[in-house]
C-alpha positions, 0 to 999 in steps of 0.5 A, spaced: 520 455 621 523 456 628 521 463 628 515 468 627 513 475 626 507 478 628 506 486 629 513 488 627 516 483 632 520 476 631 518 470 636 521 464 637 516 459 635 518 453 640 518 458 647 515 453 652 516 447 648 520 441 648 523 441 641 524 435 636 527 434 631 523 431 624 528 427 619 526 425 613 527 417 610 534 417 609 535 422 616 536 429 613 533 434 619 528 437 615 523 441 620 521 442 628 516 440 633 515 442 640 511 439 645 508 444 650 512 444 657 508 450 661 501 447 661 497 452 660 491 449 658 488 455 652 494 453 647 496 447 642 499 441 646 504 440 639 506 445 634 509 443 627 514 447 623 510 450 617 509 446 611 515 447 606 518 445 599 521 440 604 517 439 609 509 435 608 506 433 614 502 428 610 508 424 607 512 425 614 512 420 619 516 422 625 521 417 627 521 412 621 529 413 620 530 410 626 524 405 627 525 403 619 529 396 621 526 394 627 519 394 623 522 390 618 524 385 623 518 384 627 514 387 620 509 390 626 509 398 628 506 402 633 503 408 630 503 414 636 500 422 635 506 425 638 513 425 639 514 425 647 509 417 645 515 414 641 521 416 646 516 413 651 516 406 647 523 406 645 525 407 653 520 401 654 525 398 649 520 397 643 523 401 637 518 399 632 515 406 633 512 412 629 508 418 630 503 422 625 505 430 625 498 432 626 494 429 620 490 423 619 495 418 616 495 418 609 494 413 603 501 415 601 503 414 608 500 408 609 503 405 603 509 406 605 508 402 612 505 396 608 512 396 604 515 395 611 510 391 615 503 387 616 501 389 622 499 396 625 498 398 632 495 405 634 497 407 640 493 414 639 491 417 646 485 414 649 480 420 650 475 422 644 479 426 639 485 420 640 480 415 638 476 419 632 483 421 629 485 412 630 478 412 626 480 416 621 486 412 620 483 406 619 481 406 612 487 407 609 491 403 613 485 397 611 486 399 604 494 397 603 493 391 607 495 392 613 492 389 620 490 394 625 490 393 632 489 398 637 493 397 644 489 398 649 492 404 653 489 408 660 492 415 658 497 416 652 504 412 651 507 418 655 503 418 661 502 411 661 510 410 661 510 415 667 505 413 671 505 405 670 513 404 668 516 400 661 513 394 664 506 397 664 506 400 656 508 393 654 504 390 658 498 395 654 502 393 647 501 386 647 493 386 649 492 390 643 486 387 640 483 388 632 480 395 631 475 395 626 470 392 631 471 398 636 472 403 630 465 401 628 462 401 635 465 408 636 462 411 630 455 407 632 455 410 638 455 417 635 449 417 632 442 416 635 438 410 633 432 414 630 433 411 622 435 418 620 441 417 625 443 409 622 442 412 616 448 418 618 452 412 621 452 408 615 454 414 611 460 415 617 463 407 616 462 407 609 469 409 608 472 403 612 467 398 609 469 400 602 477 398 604 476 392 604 475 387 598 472 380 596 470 376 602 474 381 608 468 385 605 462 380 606 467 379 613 466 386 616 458 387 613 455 382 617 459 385 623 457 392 622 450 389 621 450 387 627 454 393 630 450 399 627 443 395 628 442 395 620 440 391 614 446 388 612 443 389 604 443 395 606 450 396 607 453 392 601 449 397 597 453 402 600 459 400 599 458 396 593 460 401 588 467 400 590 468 393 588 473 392 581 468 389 577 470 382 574 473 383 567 475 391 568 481 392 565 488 392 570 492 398 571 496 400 564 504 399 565 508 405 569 512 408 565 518 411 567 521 419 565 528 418 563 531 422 569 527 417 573 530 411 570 537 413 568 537 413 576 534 406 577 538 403 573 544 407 576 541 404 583 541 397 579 547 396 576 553 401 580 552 399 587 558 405 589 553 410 586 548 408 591 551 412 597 550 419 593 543 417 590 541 416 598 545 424 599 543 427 592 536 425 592 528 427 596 523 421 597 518 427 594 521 427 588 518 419 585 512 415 585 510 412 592 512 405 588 519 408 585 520 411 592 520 403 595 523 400 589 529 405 590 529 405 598 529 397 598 535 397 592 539 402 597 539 398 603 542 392 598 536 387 599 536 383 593 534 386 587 529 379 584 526 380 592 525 388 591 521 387 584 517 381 587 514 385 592 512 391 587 505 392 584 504 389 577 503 395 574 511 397 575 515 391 574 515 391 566 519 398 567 523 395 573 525 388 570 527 392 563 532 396 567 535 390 571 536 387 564 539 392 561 546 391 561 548 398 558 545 404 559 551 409 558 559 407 559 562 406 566 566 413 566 559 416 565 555 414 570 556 419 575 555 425 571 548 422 568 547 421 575 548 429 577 544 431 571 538 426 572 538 428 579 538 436 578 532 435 572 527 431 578 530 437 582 528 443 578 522 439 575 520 439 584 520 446 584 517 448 579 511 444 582 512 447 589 514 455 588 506 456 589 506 453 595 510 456 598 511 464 601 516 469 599 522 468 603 522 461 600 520 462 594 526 467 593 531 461 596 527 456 590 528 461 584 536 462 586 536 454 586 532 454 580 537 458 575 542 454 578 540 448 575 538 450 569 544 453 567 548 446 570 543 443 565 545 447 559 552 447 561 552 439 561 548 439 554 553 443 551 559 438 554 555 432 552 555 429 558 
C-alpha cells in the first residue's frame, strides 16, 4: 500500500507526508497513513493505505495498542481525527487517545470502546466538517452506552498543542462538556425554520434520538423539542418505532463454530498457550463479543469478571467452556490450536478474496492452498 502506479509509472503514495504507522489491536503493522507536509491546499490533508484483507478502516482505530491500558484505568478516551492529534495529546502527557482513519466511528468500533470505557471524549477539529464527522459519530457511541462529551477545542488537538502548549490542551480537556445538546443545535441550525425545514431537522436528528432508550429517551425528546422548536409528540412518533416492545422475545443464544470455541476453551483453560493465540490470531476472524471475551482472557482478567460483562445472548456458549474440564488431552492442545487456527484463517479469505485486487488476491490463493493442504495433512494424522 505504500506505492501506486499511474500511466505506466510507480509513486510513492506518501511523498510529502509524515507517515504513521497503523497497528492493529494486538500491535501488528498492518498499514500506513501520512499527513501532508507541504501545505498545499488542492490535495487531502491525510491519506490512508488502501483497504486490505488486513486493513478495514472501519474496524481500525489508530493508536488503540498503546492507549488500551490507560483507557482501562481512568475508563475515559479521547477520540481524535487524525494522527498528528493523538502524539499531541500523549505529548500533554494524556495517553488515553485514539483516532479514526478517515470514517465516522462505527457500531463495531463503538462497541469495542464501550468494552474499555464509560465515557467518550471528541476532540474532532473545530470547524464545520470536524463537527459534522463528531455528529455522525454520536449515535453509535450513545448506542453502546457510552457518555459523550466533547472538548471544547480553538483548532485541532495539533495546532491547539502548538500555539497554546501541554498546559492549554489539558486545559481544553477538562472543559469538555456533554455533546448531544450541541449536536442537536448544530443539525437545527442547518435547516431553516419553515415547517418543511423542521420537518428535514427532525429527519436529520432521528438517528441520535433512536440510540437512546427507555426514560434518557423521553430525556433527549423534550430537550430537542426545545432545541429544534417542535412538538415534542412529534419526535417521539418519530423514534418511537425503534423501542423493544415489552414482551419481545430476548436474543437467541449464541452459538459457537467448533473452530471458534476449541480456542476459547484453549484461552480458558491453558494459559501457556495464550501468547501463540495473541500471535496466531486476527481480531477479524470472530464476533465483536468473542473478539472481547478473547481479548480480556488474554490480558489475564479473571474469567468470572470477563463473563459478567458480556451480553446475555453469549454467556450460556462461554459459561459451558469454562466448565468443560476436558476437551482434548493435554499434549494435544497446540495441534487443535494450529488446526482451529488455520479453519477461522481459510474460512477469512474465502469471505475476502472478492474484495480485494489481483496482486493480493493471488498472495491469498497461494496462502489458501496452503492451508487446505495442512488441514488435509492433519485429518490424515489424526491430530
Amino acid at each position: 500500500g505504500v506505492l501506486v502506479q499511474h500511466n505506466d509509472k510507480t509513486y510513492d503514495r506518501f511523498r510529502g507526508r509524515l507517515t504513521f504507522p497503523i497497528h492493529d489491536g494486538q500491535g501488528r503493522v498492518i498499514g500506513f497513513a501520512g499527513r501532508d507536509i507541504t501545505g498545499k491546499p488542492d490535495i487531502p490533508k491525510y491519506v490512508n493505505t488502501p483497504e486490505s484483507v488486513l486493513y478495514h478502516k472501519g474496524k481500525t482505530l489508530y493508536g488503540l495498542h498503546k492507549a488500551i491500558k490507560s483507557v482501562r484505568e481512568c475508563k475515559q478516551v479521547i477520540v481524535t481525527e487524525g494522527y498528528t492529534d493523538v502524539h499531541a495529546f500523549a505529548e500533554s502527557g494524556l495517553h488515553n487517545v485514539i483516532a479514526t482513519c478517515g470514517t465516522a466511528l462505527t457500531q463495531r468500533q463503538a462497541t469495542r470502546l464501550s468494552r474499555l470505557a464509560k465515557t467518550v471524549l471528541l476532540a474532532g477539529d473545530p470547524d464545520t466538517p470536524g463537527l459534522s464527522a463528531m455528529v455522525k459519530h454520536t449515535p453509535a457511541l450513545i448506542q453502546s452506552g457510552l457518555e459523550v462529551l466533547r472538548i471544547p477545542l480553538p483548532l485541532d488537538p495539533a495546532d491547539t498543542w502548538q500555539e497554546h502548549g501541554p498546559e492549554g490542551l489539558i486545559r481544553f480537556t477538562e472543559q469538555a462538556q456533554p455533546f448531544v445538546p450541541e449536536a442537536i443545535r448544530l443539525v437545527s441550525s442547518q435547516h431553516d425554520h419553515t415547517p418543511q425545514g423542521r420537518e428535514r431537522a427532525c429527519g436529520a436528528v432521528k438517528p441520535i434520538l433512536s440510540a437512546f432508550r427507555g426514560i434518557a429517551r423521553d430525556r433527549v425528546v423534550q430537550d430537542a423539542s426545545r432545541i429544534l422548536g417542535v412538538p415534542e409528540g412529534r419526535l417521539s412518533t418519530l423514534t418511537g418505532s425503534q423501542e423493544q416492545p415489552y414482551g419481545k422475545s430476548q436474543p437467541q443464544p449464541l452459538k459457537l463454530n467448533p473452530a471458534t470455541a476449541s480456542i476459547c476453551w484453549i484461552a480458558i483453560h491453558h494459559e501457556a498457550l495464550r501468547p501463540e493465540i495473541a500471535n496466531l490470531s486476527r481480531p477479524d476472524w470472530f464476533s465483536t463479543p468473542i473478539q472481547a471475551f478473547l481479548e480480556d482472557v488474554l490480558l489475564g482478567k479473571p474469567i468470572a469478571d470477563v463473563l459478567a460483562q458480556m451480553p446475555t445472548e453469549v454467556q450460556p456458549a462461554l459459561r459451558a467452556l469454562t466448565v468443560e474440564p476436558v476437551r482434548f488431552g493435554r499434549g494435544q492442545a497446540q495441534a487443535v490450536l494450529w488446526e482451529a487456527i488455520a479453519r477461522l484463517e481459510l474460512n477469512y479469505i474465502d469471505g475476502t478474496m472478492g474484495q480485494v485486487h489481483n496482486g493480493i488476491r493471488f498472495s491469498l490463493q497461494k496462502r489458501r492452498l496452503y492451508l487446505r493442504e495442512y488441514l488435509t495433512k492433519s485429518k490424515t494424522d489424526g491430530t
